[in-house]
VMD Tcl script that builds the backbone (N, CA, C; Angstrom):
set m [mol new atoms 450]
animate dup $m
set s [atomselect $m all]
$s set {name element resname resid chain x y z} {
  {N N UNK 1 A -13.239 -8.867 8.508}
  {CA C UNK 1 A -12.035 -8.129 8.176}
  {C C UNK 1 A -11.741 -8.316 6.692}
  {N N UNK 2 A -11.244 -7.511 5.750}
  {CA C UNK 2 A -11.140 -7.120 4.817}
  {C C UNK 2 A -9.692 -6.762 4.493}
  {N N UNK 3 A -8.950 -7.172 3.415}
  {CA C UNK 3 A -7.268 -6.624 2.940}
  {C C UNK 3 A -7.268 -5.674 1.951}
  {N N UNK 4 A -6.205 -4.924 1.480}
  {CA C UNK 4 A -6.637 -4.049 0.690}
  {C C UNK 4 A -4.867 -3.624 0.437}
  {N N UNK 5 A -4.601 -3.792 -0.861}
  {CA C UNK 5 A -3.775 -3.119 -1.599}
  {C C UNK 5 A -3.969 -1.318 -1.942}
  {N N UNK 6 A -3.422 -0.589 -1.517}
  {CA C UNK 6 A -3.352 0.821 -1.969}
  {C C UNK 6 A -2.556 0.996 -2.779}
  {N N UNK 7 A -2.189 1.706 -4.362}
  {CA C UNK 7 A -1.156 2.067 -5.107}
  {C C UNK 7 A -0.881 3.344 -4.587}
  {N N UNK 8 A 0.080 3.385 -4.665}
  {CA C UNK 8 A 1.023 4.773 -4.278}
  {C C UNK 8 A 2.183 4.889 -4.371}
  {N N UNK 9 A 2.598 6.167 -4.935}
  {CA C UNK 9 A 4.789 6.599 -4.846}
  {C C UNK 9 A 4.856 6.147 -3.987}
  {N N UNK 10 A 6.005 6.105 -3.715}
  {CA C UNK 10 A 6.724 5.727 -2.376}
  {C C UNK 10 A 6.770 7.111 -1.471}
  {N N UNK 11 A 6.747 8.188 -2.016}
  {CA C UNK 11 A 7.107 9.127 -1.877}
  {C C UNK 11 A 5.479 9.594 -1.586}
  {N N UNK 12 A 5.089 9.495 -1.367}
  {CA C UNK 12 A 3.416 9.714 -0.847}
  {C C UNK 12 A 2.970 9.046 0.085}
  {N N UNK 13 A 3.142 7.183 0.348}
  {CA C UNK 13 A 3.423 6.475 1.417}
  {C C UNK 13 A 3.842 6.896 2.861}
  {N N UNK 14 A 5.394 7.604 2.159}
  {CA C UNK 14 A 5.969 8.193 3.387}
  {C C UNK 14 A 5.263 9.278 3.968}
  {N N UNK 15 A 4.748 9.957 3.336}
  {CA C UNK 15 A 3.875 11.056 3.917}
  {C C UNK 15 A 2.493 10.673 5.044}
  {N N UNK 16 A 2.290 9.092 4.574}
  {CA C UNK 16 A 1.357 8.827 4.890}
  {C C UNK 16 A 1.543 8.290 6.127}
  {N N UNK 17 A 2.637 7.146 6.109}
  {CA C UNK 17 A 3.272 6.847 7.460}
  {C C UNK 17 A 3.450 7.771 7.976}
  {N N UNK 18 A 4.081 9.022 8.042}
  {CA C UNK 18 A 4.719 9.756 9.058}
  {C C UNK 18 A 3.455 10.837 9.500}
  {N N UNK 19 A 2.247 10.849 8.467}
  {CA C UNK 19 A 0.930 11.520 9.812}
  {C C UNK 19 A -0.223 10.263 10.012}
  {N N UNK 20 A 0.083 9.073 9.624}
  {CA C UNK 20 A -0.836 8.214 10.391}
  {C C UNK 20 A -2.302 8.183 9.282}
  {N N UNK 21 A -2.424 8.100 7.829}
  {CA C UNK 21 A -3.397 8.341 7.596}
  {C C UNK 21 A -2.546 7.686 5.922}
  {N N UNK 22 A -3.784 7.002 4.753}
  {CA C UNK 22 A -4.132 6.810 4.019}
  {C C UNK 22 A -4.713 7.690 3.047}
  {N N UNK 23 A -4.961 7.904 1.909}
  {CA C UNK 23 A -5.622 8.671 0.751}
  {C C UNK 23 A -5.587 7.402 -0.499}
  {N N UNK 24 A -6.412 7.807 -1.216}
  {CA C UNK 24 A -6.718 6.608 -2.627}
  {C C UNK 24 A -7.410 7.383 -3.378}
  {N N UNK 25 A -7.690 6.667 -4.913}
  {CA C UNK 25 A -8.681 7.842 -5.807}
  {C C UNK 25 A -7.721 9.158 -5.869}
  {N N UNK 26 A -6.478 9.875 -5.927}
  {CA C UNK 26 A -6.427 11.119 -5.532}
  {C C UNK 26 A -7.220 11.756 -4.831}
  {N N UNK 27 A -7.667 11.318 -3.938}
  {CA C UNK 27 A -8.389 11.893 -2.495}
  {C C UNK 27 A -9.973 11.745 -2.766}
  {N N UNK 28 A -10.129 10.719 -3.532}
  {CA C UNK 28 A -12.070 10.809 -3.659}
  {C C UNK 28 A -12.049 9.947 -2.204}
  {N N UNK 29 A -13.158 9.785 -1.687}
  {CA C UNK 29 A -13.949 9.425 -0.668}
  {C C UNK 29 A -14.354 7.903 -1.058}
  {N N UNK 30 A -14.838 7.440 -2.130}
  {CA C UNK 30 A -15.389 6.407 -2.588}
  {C C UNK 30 A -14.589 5.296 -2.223}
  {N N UNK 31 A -13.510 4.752 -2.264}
  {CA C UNK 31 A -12.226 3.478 -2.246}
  {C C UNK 31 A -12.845 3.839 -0.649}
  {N N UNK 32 A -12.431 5.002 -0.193}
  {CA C UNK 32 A -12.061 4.369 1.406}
  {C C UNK 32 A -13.284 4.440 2.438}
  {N N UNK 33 A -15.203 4.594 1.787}
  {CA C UNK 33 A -16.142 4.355 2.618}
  {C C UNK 33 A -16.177 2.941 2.744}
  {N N UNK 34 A -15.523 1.890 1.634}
  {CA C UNK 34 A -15.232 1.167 2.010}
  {C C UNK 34 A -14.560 -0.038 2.686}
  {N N UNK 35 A -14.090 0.378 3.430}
  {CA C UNK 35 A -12.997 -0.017 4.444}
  {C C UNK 35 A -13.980 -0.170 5.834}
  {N N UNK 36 A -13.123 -0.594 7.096}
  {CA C UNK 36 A -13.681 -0.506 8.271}
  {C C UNK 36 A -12.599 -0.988 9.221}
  {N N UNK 37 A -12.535 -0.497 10.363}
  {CA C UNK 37 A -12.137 -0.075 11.253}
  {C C UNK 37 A -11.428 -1.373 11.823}
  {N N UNK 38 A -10.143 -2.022 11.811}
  {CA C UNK 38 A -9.663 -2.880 11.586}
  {C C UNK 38 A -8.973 -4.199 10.080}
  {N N UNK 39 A -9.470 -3.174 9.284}
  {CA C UNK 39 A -9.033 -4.033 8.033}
  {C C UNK 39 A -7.463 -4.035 7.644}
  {N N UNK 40 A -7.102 -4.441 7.314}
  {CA C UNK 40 A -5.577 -4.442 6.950}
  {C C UNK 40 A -5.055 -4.211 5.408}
  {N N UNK 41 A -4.393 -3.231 5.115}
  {CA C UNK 41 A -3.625 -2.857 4.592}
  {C C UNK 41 A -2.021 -2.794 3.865}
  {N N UNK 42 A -1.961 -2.679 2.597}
  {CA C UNK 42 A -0.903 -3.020 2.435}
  {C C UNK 42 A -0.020 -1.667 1.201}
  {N N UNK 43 A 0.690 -1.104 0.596}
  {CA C UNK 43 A 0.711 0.005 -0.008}
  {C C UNK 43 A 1.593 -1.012 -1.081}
  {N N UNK 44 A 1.629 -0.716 -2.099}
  {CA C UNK 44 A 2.321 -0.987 -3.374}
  {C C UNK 44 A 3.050 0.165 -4.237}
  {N N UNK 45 A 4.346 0.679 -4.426}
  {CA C UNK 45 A 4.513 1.390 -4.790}
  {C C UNK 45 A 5.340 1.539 -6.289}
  {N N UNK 46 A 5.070 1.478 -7.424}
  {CA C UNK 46 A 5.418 1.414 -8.749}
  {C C UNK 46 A 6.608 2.186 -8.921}
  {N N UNK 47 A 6.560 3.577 -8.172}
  {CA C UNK 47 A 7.341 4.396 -8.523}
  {C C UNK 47 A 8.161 4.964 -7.401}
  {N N UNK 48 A 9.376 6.002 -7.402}
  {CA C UNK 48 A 9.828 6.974 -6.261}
  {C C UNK 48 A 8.570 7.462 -5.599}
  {N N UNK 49 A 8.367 8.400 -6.793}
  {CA C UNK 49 A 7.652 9.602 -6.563}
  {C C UNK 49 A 6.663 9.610 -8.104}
  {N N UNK 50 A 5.409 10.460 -7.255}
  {CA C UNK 50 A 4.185 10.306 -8.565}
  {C C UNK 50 A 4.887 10.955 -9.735}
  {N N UNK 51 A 6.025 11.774 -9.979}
  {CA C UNK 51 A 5.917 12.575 -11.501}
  {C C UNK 51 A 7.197 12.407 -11.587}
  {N N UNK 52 A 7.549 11.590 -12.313}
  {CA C UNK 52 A 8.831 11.453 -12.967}
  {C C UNK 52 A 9.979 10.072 -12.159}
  {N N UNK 53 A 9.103 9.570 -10.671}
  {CA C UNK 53 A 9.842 9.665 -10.110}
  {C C UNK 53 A 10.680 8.214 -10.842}
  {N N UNK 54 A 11.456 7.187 -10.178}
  {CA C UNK 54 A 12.140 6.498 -11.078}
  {C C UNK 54 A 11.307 5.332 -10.635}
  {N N UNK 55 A 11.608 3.540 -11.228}
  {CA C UNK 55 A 10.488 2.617 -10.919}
  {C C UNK 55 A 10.949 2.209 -9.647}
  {N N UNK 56 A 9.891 1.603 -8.974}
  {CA C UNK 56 A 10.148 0.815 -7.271}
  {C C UNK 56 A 9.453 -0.222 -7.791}
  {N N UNK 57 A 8.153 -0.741 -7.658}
  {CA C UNK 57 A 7.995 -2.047 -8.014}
  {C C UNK 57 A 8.123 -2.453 -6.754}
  {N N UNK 58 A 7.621 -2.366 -5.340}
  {CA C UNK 58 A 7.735 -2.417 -4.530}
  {C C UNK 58 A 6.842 -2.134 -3.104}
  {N N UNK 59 A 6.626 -3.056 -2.317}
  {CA C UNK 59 A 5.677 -2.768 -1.241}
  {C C UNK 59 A 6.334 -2.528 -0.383}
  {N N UNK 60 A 5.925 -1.154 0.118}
  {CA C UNK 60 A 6.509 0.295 1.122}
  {C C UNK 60 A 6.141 0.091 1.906}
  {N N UNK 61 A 4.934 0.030 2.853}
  {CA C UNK 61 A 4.266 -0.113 4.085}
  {C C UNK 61 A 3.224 -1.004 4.250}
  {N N UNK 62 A 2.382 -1.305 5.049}
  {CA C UNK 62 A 1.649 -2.570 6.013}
  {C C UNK 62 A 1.153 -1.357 7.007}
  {N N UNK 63 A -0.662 -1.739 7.458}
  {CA C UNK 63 A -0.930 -1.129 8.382}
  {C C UNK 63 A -2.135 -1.411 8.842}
  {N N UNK 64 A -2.964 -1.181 9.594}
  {CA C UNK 64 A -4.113 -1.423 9.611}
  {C C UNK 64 A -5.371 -0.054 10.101}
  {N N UNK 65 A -6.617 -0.050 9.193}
  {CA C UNK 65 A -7.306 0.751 9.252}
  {C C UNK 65 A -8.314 0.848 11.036}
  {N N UNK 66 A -7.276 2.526 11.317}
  {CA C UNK 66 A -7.312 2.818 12.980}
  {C C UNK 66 A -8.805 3.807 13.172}
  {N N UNK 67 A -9.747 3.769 11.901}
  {CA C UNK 67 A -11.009 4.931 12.648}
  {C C UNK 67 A -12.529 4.085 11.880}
  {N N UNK 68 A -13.419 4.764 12.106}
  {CA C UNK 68 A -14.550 3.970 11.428}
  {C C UNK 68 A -15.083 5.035 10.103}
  {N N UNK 69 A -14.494 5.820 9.528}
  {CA C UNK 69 A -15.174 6.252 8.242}
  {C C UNK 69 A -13.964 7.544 7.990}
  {N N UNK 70 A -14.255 7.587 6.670}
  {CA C UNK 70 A -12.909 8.416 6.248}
  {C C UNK 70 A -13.604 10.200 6.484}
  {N N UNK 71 A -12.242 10.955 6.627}
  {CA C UNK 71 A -12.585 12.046 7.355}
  {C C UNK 71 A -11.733 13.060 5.867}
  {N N UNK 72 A -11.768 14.426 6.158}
  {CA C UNK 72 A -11.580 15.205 5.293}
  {C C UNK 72 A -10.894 16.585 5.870}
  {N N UNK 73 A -9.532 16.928 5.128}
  {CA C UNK 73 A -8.942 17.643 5.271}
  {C C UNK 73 A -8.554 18.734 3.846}
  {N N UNK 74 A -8.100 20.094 4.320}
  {CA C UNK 74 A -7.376 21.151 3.668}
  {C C UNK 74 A -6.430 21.057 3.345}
  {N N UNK 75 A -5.790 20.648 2.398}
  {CA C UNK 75 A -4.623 20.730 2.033}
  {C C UNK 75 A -4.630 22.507 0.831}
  {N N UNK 76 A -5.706 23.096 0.152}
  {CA C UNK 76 A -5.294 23.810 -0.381}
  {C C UNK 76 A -6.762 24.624 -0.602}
  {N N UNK 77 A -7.384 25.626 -0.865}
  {CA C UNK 77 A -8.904 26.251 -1.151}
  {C C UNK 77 A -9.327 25.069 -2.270}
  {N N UNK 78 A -8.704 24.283 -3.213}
  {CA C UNK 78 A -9.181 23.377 -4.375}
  {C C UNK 78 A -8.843 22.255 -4.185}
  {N N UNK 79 A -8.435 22.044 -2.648}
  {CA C UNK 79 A -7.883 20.439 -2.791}
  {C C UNK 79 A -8.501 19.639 -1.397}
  {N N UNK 80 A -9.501 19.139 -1.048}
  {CA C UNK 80 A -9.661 18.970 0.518}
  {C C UNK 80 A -9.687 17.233 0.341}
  {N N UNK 81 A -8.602 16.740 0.190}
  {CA C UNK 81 A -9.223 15.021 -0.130}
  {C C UNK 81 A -9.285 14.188 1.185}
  {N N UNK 82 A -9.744 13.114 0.853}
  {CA C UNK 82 A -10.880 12.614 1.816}
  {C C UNK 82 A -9.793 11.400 2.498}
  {N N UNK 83 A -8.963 10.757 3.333}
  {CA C UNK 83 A -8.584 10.137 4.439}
  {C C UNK 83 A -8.751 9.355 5.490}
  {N N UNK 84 A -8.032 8.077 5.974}
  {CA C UNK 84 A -8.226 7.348 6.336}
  {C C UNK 84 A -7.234 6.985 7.683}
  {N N UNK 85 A -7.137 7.165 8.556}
  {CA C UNK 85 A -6.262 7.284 9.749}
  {C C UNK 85 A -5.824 5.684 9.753}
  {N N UNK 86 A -4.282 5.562 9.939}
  {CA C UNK 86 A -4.034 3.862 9.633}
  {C C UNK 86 A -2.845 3.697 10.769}
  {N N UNK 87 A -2.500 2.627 11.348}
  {CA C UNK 87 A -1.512 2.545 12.152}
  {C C UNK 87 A -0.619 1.350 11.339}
  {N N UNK 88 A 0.224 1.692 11.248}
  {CA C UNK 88 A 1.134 0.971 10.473}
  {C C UNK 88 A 2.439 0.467 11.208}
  {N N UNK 89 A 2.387 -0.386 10.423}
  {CA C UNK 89 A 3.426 -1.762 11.723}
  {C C UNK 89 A 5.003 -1.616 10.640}
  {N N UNK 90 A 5.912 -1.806 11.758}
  {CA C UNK 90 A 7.191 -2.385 11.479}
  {C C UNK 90 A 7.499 -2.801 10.384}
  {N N UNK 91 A 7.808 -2.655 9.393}
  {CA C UNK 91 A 8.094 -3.543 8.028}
  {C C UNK 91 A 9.692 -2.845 7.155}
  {N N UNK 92 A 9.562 -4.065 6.006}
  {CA C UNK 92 A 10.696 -3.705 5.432}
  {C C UNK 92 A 10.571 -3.251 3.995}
  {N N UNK 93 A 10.732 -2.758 3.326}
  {CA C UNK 93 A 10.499 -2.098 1.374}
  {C C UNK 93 A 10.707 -3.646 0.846}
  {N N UNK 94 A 9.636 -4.345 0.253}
  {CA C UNK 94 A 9.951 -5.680 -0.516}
  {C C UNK 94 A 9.898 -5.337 -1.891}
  {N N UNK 95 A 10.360 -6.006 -2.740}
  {CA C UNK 95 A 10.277 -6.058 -3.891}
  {C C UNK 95 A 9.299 -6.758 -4.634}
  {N N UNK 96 A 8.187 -6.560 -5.665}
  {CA C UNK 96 A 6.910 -7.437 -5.813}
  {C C UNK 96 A 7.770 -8.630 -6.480}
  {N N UNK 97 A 8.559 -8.242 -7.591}
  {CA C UNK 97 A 8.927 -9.347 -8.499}
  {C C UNK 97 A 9.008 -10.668 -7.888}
  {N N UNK 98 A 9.974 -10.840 -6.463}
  {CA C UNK 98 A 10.363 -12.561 -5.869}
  {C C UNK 98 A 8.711 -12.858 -5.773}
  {N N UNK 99 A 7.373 -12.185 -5.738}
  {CA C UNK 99 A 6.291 -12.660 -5.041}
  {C C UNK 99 A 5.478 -13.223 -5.767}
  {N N UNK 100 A 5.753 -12.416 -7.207}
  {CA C UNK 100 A 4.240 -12.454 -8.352}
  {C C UNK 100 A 4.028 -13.541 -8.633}
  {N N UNK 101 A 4.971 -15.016 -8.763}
  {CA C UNK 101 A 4.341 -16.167 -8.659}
  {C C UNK 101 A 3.005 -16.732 -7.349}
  {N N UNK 102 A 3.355 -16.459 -6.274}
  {CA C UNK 102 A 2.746 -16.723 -5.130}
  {C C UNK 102 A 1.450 -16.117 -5.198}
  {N N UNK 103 A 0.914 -14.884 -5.980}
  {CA C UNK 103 A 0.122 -14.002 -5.355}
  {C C UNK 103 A -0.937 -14.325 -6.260}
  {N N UNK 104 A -1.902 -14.447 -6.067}
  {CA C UNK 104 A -3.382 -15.073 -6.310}
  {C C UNK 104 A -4.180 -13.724 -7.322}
  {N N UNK 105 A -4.237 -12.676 -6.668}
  {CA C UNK 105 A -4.669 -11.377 -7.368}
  {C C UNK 105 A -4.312 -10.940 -8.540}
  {N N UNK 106 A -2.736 -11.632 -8.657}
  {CA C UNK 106 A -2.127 -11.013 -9.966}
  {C C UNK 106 A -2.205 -12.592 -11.076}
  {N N UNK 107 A -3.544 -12.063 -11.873}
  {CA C UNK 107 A -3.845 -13.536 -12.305}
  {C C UNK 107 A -3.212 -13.983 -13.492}
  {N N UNK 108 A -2.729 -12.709 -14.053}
  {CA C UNK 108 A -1.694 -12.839 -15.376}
  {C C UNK 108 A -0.285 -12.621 -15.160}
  {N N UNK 109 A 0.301 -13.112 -14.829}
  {CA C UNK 109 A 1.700 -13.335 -14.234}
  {C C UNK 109 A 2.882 -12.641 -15.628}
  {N N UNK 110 A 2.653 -12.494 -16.396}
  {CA C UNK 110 A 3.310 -11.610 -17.602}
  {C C UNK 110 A 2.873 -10.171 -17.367}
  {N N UNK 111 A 1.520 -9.831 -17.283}
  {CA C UNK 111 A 1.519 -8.235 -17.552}
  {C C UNK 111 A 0.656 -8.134 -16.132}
  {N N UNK 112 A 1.640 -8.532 -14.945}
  {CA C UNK 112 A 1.266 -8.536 -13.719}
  {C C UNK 112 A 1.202 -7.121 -13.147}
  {N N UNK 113 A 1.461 -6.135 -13.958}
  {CA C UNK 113 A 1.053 -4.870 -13.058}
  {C C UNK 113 A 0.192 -4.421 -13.435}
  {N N UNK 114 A -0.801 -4.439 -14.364}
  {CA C UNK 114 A -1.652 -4.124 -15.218}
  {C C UNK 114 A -2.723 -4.131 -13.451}
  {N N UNK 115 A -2.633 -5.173 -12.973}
  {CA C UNK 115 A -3.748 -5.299 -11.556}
  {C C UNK 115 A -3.558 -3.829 -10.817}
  {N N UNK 116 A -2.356 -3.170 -10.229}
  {CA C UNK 116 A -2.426 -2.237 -9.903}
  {C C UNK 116 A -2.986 -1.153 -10.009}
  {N N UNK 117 A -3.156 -0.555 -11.253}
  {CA C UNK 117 A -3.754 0.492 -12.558}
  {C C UNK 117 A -4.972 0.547 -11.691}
  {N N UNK 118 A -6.072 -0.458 -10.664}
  {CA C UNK 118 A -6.946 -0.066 -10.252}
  {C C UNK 118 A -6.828 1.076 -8.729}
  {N N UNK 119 A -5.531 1.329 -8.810}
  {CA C UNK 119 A -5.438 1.770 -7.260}
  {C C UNK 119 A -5.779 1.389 -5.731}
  {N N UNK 120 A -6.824 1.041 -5.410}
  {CA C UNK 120 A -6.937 0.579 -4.002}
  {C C UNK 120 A -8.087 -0.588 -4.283}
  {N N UNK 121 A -7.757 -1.632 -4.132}
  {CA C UNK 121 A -8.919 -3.293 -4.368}
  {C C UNK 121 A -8.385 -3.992 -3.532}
  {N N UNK 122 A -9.514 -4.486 -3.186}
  {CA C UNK 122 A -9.265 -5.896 -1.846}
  {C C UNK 122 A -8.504 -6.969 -2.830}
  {N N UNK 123 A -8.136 -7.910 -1.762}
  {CA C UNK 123 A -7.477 -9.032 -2.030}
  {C C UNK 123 A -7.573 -10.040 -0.808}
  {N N UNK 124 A -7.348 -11.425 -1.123}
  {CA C UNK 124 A -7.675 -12.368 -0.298}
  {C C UNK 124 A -6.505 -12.251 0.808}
  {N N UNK 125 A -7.120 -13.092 2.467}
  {CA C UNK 125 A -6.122 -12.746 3.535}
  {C C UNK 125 A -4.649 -13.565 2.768}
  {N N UNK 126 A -5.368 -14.615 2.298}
  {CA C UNK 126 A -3.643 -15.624 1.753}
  {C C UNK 126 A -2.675 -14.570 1.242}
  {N N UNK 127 A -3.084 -13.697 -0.049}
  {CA C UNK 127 A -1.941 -13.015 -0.093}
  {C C UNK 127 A -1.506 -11.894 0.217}
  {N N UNK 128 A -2.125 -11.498 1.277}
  {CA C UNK 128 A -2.187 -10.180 2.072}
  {C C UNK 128 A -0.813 -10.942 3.128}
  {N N UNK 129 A -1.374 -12.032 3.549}
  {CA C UNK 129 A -0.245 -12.759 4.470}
  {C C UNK 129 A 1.276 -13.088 3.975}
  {N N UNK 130 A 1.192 -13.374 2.492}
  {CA C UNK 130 A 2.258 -13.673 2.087}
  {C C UNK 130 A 2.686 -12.362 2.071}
  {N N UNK 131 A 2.645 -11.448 1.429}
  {CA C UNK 131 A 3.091 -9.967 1.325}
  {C C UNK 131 A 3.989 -9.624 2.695}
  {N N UNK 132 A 2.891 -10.149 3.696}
  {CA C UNK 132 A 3.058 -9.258 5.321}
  {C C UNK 132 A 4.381 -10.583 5.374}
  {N N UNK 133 A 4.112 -11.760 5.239}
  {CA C UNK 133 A 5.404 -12.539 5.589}
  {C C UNK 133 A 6.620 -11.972 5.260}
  {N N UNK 134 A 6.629 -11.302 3.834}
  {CA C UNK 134 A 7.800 -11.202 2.873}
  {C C UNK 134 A 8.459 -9.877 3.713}
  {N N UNK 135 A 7.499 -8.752 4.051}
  {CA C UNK 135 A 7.712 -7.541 4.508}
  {C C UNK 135 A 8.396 -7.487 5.734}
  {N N UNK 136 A 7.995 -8.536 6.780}
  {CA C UNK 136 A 8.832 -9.220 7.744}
  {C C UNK 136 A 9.823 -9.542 8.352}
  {N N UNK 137 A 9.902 -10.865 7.439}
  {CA C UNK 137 A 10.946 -11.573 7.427}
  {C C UNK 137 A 12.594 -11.675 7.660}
  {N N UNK 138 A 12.834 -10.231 6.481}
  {CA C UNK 138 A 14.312 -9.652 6.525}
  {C C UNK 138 A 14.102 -8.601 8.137}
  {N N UNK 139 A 12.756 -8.876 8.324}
  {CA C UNK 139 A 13.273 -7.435 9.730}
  {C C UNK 139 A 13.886 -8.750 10.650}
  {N N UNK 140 A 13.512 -9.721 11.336}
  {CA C UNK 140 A 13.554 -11.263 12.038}
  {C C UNK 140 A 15.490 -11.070 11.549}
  {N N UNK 141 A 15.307 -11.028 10.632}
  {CA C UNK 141 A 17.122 -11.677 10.221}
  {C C UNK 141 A 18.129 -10.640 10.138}
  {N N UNK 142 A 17.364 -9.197 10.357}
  {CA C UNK 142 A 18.514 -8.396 10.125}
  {C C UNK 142 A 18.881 -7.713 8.871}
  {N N UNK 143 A 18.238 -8.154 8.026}
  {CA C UNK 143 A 18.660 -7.926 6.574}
  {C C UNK 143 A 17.594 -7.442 5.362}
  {N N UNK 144 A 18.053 -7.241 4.651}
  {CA C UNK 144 A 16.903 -6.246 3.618}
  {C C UNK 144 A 16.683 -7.208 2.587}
  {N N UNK 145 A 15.525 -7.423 1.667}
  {CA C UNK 145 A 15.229 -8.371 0.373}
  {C C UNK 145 A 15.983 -8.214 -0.356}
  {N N UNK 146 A 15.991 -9.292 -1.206}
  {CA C UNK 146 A 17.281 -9.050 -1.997}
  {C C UNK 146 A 15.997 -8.294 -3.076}
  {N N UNK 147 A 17.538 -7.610 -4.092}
  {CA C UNK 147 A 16.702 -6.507 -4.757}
  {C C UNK 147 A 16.532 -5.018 -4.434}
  {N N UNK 148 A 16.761 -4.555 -2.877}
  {CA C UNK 148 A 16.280 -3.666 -1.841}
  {C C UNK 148 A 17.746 -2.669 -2.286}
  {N N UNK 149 A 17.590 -1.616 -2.809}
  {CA C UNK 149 A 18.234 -0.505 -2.663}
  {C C UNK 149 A 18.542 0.126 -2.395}
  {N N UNK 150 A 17.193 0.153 -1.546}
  {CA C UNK 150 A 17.406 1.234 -0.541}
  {C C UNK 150 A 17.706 1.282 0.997}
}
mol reanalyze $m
mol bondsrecalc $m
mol representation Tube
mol addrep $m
């Protein structure tokens, strides 16, 4: 099993939660032949929305990869990008900032988003777990991270 950070709006996430499926690369195929059918997932989202939208800085969803190879859809005659069917669990919008000490991947802790810029890269289960703890946690208590706006 394998973890995997995806960058994405928030506002693209949601799209993604609500039909059950993943995209990376702007829809190349390449990020998600490598995946497999049980790996776990996590979305990171910088922004609202991809164009203009305002900053989040924030992990949106948790899920885990539900098929064995990415499949391909129509969205437009010039646009057919390539997809990943994901079932995604219960969680809450965290904020990265309380984490970036904890997190192993982000090895420069000053220009800690600079790691993102790659879009979809594995990462070790430790901080895939801490993430999934953080995402959690406030669901257990009732309450949203501090930071949480929304």
């Amino acid at each position: 099993m394998r973890y995997w950070v995806n960058t994405v709006s928030r506002d693209h996430v949601q799209r993604g939660v609500d039909g059950g499926f993943t995209q990376a690369g702007h829809g190349k195929a390449v990020g998600l032949k490598r995946m497999a059918s049980g790996d776990r997932i996590v979305f990171y989202s910088p922004r609202t929305e991809l164009d203009g939208g305002a900053p989040l800085q924030a992990f949106t969803a948790i899920g885990t990869i539900a098929d064995d190879a990415p499949f391909q859809v129509e969205m437009t005659p010039d646009f057919q990008p390539w997809r990943r069917k994901v079932l995604f669990a219960t969680s809450q919008e965290t904020p990265i900032r309380p984490l970036i000490e904890s997190l192993d991947f982000i090895r420069n802790k000053k220009s800690w988003g600079f790691v993102f810029r790659r879009g979809l890269f594995a990462i070790e289960e430790r901080d895939f777990q801490t993430i999934e703890r953080a995402m959690t946690a406030f669901l257990a208590a009732g309450t949203g991270p501090p930071g949480n706006t929304s």
